[in-house]
DONU-135270 format. One record per residue (C-alpha): x, y negated, z negated; chain; residue in three letters. Coordinates in Angstrom, 2 decimals. Each point is the difference from the previous one (the first is absolute). Layout:
REM residues N
<<X; Y; Z>; A; ALA>
...
This chain:
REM residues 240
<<-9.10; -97.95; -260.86>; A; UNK>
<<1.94; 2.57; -1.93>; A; UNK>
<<-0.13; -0.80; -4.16>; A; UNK>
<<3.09; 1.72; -0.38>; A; UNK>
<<3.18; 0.25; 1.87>; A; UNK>
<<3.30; 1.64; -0.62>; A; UNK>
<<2.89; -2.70; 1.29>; A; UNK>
<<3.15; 2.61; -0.43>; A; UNK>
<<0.08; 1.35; -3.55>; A; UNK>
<<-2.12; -3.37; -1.04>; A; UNK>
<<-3.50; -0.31; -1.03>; A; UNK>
<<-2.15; -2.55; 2.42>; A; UNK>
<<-3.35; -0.97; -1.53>; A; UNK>
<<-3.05; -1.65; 1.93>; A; UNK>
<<-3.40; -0.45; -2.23>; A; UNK>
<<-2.72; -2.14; -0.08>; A; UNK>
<<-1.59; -1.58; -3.33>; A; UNK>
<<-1.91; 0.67; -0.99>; A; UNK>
<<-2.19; 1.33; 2.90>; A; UNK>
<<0.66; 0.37; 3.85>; A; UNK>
<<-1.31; -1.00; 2.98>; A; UNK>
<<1.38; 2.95; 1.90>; A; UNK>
<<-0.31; 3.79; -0.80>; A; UNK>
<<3.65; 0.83; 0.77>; A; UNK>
<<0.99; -2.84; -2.80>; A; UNK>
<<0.59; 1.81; -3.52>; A; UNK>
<<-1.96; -2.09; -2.90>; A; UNK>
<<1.82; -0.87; -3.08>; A; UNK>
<<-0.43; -2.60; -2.94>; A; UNK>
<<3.18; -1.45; -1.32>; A; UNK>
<<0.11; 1.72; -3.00>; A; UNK>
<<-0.22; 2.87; 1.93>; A; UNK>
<<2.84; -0.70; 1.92>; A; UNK>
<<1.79; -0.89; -2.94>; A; UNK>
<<-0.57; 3.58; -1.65>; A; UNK>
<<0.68; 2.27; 2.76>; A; UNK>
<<3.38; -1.73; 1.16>; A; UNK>
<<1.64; -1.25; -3.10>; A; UNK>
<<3.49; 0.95; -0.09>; A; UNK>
<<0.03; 1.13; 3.82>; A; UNK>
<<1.78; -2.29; 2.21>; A; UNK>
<<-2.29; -1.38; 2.72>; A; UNK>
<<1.34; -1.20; 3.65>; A; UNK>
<<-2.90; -1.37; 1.64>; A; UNK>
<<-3.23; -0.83; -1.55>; A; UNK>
<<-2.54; -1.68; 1.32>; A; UNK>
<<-3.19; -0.91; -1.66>; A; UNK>
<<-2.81; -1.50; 1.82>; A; UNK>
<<-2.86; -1.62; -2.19>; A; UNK>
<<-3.31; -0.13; 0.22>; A; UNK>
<<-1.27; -1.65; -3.34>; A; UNK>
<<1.10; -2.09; -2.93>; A; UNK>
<<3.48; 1.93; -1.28>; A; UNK>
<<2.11; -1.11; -3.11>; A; UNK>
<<4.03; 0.31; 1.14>; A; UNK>
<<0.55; 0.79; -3.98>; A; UNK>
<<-1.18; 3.13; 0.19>; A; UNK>
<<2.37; 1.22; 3.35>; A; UNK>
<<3.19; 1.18; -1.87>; A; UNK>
<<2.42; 1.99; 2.21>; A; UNK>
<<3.19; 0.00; 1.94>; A; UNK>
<<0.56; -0.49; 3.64>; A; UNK>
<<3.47; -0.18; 1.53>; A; UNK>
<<-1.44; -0.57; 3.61>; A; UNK>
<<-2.69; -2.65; 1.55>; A; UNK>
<<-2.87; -1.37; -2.63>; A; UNK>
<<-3.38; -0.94; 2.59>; A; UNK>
<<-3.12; -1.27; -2.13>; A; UNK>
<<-2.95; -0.78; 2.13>; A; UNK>
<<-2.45; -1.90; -1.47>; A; UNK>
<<-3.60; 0.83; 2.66>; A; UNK>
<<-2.65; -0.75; -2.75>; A; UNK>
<<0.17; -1.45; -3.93>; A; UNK>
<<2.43; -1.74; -1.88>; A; UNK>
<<3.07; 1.14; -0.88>; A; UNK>
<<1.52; -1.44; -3.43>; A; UNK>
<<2.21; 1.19; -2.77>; A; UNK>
<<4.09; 0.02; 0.77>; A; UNK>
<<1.70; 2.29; 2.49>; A; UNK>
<<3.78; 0.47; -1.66>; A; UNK>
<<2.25; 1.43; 2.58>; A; UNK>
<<3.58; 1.10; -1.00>; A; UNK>
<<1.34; 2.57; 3.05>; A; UNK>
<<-2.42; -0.83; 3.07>; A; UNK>
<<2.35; -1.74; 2.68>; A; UNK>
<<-2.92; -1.03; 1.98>; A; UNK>
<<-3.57; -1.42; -1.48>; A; UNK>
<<-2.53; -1.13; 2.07>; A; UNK>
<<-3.63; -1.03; -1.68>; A; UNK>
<<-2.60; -0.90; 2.83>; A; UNK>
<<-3.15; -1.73; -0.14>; A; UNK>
<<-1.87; 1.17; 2.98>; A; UNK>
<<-3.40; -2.01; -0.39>; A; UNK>
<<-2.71; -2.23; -1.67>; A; UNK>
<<-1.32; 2.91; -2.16>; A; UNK>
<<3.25; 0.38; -1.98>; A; UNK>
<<2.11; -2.33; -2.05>; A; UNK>
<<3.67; 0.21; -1.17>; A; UNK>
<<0.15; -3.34; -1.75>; A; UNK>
<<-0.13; 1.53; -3.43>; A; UNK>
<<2.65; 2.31; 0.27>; A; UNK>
<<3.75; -0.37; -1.02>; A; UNK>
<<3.11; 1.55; 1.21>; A; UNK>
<<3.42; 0.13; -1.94>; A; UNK>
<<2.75; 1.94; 1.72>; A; UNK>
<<3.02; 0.79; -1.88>; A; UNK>
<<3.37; 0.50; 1.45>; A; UNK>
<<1.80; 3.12; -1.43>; A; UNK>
<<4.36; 1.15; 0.19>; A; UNK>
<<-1.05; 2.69; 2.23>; A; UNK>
<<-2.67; -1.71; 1.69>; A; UNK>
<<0.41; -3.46; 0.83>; A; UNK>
<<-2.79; -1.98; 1.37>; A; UNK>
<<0.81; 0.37; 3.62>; A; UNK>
<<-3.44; -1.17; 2.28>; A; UNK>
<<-1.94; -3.02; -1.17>; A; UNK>
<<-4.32; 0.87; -1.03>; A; UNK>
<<-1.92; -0.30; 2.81>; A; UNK>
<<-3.41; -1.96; -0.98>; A; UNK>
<<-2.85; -0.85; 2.64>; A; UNK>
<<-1.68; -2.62; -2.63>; A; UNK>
<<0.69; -1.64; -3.13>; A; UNK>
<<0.32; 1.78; -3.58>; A; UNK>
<<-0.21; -0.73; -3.65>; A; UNK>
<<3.64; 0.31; -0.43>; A; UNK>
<<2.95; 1.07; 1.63>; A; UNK>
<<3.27; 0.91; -2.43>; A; UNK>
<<3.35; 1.18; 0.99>; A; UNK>
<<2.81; 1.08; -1.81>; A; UNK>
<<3.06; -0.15; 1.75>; A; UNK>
<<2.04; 1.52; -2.47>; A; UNK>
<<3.83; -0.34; 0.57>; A; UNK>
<<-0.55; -1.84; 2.95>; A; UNK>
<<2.45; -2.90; 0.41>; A; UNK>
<<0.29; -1.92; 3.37>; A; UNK>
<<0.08; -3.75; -1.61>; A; UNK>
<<-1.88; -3.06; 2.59>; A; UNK>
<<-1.01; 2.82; 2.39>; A; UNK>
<<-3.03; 0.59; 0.99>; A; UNK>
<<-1.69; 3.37; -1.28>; A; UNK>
<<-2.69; 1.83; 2.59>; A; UNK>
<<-2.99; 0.15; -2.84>; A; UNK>
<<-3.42; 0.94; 1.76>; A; UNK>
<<-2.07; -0.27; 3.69>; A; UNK>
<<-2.91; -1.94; 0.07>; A; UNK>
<<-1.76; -2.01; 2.40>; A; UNK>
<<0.42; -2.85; -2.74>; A; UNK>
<<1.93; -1.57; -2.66>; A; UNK>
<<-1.22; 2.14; -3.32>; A; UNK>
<<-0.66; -1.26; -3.48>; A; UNK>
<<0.53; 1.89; -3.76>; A; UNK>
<<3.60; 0.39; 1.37>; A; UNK>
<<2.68; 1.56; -2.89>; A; UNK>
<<3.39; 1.17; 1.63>; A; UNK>
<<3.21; 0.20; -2.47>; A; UNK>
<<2.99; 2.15; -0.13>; A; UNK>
<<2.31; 0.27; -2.84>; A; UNK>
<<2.19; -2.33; 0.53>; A; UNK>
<<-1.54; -2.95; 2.51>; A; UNK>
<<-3.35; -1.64; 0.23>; A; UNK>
<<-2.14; -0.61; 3.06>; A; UNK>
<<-1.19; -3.35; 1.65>; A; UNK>
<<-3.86; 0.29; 0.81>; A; UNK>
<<0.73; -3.63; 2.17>; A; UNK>
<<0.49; 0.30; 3.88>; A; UNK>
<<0.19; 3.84; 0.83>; A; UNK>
<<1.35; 0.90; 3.14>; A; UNK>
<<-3.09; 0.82; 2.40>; A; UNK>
<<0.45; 2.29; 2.74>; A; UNK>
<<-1.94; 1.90; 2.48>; A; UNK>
<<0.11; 3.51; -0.16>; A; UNK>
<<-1.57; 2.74; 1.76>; A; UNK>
<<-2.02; 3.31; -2.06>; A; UNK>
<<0.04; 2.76; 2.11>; A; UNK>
<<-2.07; 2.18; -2.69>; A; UNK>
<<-2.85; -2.57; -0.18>; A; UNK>
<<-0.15; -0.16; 4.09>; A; UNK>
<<-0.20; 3.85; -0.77>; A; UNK>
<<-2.82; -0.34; -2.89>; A; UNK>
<<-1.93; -2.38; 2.01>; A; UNK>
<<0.41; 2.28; 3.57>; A; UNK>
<<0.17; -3.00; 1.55>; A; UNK>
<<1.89; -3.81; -0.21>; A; UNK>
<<-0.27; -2.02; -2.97>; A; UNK>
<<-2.28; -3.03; -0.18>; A; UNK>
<<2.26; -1.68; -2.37>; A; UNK>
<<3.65; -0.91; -0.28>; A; UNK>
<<2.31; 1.44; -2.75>; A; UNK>
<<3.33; -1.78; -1.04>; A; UNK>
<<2.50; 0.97; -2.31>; A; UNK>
<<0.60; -1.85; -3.55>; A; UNK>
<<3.59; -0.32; -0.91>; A; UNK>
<<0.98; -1.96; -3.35>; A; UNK>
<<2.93; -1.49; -1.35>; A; UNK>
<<2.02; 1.51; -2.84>; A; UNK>
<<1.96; -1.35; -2.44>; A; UNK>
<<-2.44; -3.09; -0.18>; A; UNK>
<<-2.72; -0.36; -2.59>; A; UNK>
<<-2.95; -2.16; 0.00>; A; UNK>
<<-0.39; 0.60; -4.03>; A; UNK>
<<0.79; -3.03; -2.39>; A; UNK>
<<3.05; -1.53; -0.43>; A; UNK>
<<1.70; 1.66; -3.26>; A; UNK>
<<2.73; -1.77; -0.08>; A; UNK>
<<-2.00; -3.00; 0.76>; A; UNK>
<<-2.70; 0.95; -3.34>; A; UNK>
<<3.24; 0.90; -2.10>; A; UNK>
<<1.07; -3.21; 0.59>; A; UNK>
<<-3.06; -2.09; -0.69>; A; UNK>
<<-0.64; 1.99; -3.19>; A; UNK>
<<4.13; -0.24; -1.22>; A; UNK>
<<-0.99; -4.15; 0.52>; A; UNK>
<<-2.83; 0.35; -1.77>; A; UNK>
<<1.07; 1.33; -3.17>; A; UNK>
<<3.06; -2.20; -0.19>; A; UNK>
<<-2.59; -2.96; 0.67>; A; UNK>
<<-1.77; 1.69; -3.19>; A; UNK>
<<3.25; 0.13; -2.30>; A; UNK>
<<1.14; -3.22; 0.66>; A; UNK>
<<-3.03; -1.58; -0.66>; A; UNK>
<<-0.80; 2.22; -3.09>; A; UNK>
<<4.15; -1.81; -0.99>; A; UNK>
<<-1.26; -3.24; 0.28>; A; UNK>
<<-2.93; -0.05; -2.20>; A; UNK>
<<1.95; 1.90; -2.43>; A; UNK>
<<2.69; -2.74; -0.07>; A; UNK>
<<-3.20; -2.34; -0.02>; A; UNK>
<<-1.44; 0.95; -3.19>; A; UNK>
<<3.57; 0.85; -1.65>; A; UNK>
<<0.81; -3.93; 0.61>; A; UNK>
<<-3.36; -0.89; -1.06>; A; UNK>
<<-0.04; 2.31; -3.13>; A; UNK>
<<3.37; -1.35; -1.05>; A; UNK>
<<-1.15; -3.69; 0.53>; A; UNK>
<<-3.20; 0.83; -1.89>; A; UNK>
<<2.79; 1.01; -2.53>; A; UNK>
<<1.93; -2.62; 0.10>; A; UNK>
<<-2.81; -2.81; -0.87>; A; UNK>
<<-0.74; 2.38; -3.20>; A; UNK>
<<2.97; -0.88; -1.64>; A; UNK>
């Protein structure tokens, strides 16, 4: 496998961290990474991971596909992505673990969110930031899983999300068929959710309640005042 490949005038990166099972993979920590390509645009990269790795410390740009294969360790920390089009994080067996780590994925003007996160298990957390996105009681492609994920936090600026009932469809990954040279021994469907919903609490609901509250308060604070005025001037009254 080649570690680097030129894709036009683009930069292509495959590594391994942080070491390899093949010779003709290039070995890299993150930080590493991180270092050598900061303020380089990368199109592909491709990181395949052999022992525990910290998604803190990986701190670049790609414009293309994102592909993290977990093979061995647990991978942890939060993977922020902000111009990838396409993510993909794998699992690819017992001896490595995803369930720690946490994705947010943050639409930009120039760079809208455009391909929902492709996930093989479950993860910590999985935010998305739809930015300007406004398609009110439609349903919003969010991730592809082979089930119903939890730590869900999807909001754009101006609508919330329902996390209720998602739309659940099948849906084919041609680039995991590829990964796996072979058919998949598990079914993926797509997760779509509604916008413009919210499962929050009810503000208006709270404002309400409190607004009754405190008039419940005043007029009760009215009455004993008017209590002991009456009382005070009867006290008073059998002075004289």
């Amino acid at each position: 496998m080649l570690s680097f490949l030129l894709i036009g005038a683009s930069l292509g990166l495959e590594v391994c961290v942080p070491t390899c099972d093949s010779e003709y993979q290039k070995k890299m920590t993150l930080a590493e990474i991180t270092e050598k390509y900061a303020g380089k645009d990368i199109n592909l990269l491709t990181i395949d991971f052999y022992d525990d790795a910290n998604l803190d410390e990986l701190k670049v740009r790609v414009t293309g596909p994102l592909t993290l294969l977990a093979h061995k360790g647990k991978l942890s920390g939060t993977l922020v992505s902000k111009s990838s089009p396409r993510v993909t994080i794998s699992q690819t067996g017992e001896a490595a673990s995803i369930k720690d780590l946490s994705v947010e994925m943050v639409s930009q003007l120039d760079n809208p969110i455009s391909q929902p996160i492709t996930l093989t298990h479950p993860i910590k957390k999985l935010s998305i930031d739809f930015g300007d996105l406004n398609k009110k009681d439609e349903y919003i492609p969010c991730y592809v899983a082979p089930e119903e994920l939890e730590g869900l936090d999807f909001k754009s600026k101006s609508l919330g999300f329902s996390y209720k009932n998602p739309k659940k469809e099948k849906y084919e990954i041609e680039l995991l068929k590829t990964l796996s040279n072979g058919p998949l021994d598990q079914e993926f469907y797509l997760f779509s959710y509604k916008q413009g919903a919210s499962d929050g609490p009810n503000v208006g609901l709270i404002v309400g309640v409190v607004v009754a509250v405190v008039v419940v308060i005043v007029v009760v604070v009215v009455v004993v005042i008017l209590v002991l005025r009456k009382k005070k001037n009867k006290d008073s009254g059998s002075n004289k």
